[in-house]
C-alpha positions in Angstrom: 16.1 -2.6 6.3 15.3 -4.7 9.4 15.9 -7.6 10.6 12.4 -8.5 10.7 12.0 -7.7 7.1 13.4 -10.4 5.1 14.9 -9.8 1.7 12.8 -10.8 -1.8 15.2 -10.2 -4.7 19.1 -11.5 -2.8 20.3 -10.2 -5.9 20.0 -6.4 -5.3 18.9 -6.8 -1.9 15.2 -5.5 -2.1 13.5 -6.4 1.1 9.5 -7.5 1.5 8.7 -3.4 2.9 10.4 -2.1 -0.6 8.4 -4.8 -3.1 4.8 -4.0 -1.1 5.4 -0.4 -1.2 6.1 -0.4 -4.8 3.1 -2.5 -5.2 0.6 0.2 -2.7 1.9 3.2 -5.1 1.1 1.4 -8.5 2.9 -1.1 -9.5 1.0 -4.0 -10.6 3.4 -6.0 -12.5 6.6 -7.9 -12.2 7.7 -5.5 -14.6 6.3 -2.7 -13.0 8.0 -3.6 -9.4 11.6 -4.2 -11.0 10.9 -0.1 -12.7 9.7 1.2 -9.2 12.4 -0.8 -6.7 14.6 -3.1 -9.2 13.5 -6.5 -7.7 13.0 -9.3 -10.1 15.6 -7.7 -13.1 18.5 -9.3 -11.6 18.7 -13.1 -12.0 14.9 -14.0 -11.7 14.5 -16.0 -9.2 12.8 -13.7 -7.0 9.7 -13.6 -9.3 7.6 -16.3 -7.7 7.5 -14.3 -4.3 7.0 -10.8 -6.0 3.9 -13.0 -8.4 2.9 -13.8 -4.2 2.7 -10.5 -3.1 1.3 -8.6 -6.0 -1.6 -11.3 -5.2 -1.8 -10.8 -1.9 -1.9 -6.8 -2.6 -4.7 -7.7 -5.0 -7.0 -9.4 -2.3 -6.4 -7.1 0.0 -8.2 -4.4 -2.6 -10.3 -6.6 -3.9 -11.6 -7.0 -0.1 -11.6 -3.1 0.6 -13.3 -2.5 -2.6 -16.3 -4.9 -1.5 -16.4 -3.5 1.5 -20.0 -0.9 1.4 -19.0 2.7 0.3 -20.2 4.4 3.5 -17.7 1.8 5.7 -14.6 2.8 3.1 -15.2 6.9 3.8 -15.4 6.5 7.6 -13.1 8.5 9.4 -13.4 6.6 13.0 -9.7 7.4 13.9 -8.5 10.6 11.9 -7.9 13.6 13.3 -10.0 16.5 13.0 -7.6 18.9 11.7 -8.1 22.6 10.7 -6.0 24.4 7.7 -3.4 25.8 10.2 -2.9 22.6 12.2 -5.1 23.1 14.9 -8.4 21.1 16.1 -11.7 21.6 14.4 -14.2 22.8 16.4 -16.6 21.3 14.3 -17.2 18.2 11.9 -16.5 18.7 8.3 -19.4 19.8 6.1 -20.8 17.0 4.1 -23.7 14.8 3.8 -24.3 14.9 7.8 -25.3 18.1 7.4 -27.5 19.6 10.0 
């Protein structure tokens, strides 16, 4: 953990990192986050942040899924990588097809 990262549940010492990764990779209850990282089943009193950022995590998707389809599949900054880890020559075949 770092310093930087400050702890949500005291009780089993789950930091802010732990709780928002469970949240990224599913979990999408208080219930949920205590079966992914264990926050929240110790003495409880770490459920009002976890309630805080399972709503923040919910914005943040609600905002990517407004966003229009054709800004959510843009690849601006990926790489252009082949099977054997090399650089493509060439875009990926798709819709921009010549």
């Amino acid at each position: 953990m770092r310093e930087e990262d400050p702890l949500v549940c005291h009780c089993l010492s789950v930091s802010e990192a732990e709780v928002v990764h469970a949240i990224r990779t599913g979990a999408d209850s208080l219930e949920a986050v205590g079966r992914y990282c264990e926050a929240g089943t110790g003495c409880k009193s770490c459920h009002d942040p976890i309630r805080v950022l399972l709503q923040q995590e919910a914005r943040r998707d609600l905002a990517r899924s407004r966003a229009p389809k054709s800004l959510r599949q843009l690849s601006l900054f990926d790489e252009l990588v082949d099977d054997a880890g090399g650089r493509r020559q060439s875009a990926p075949m798709g819709s921009h097809k010549r």
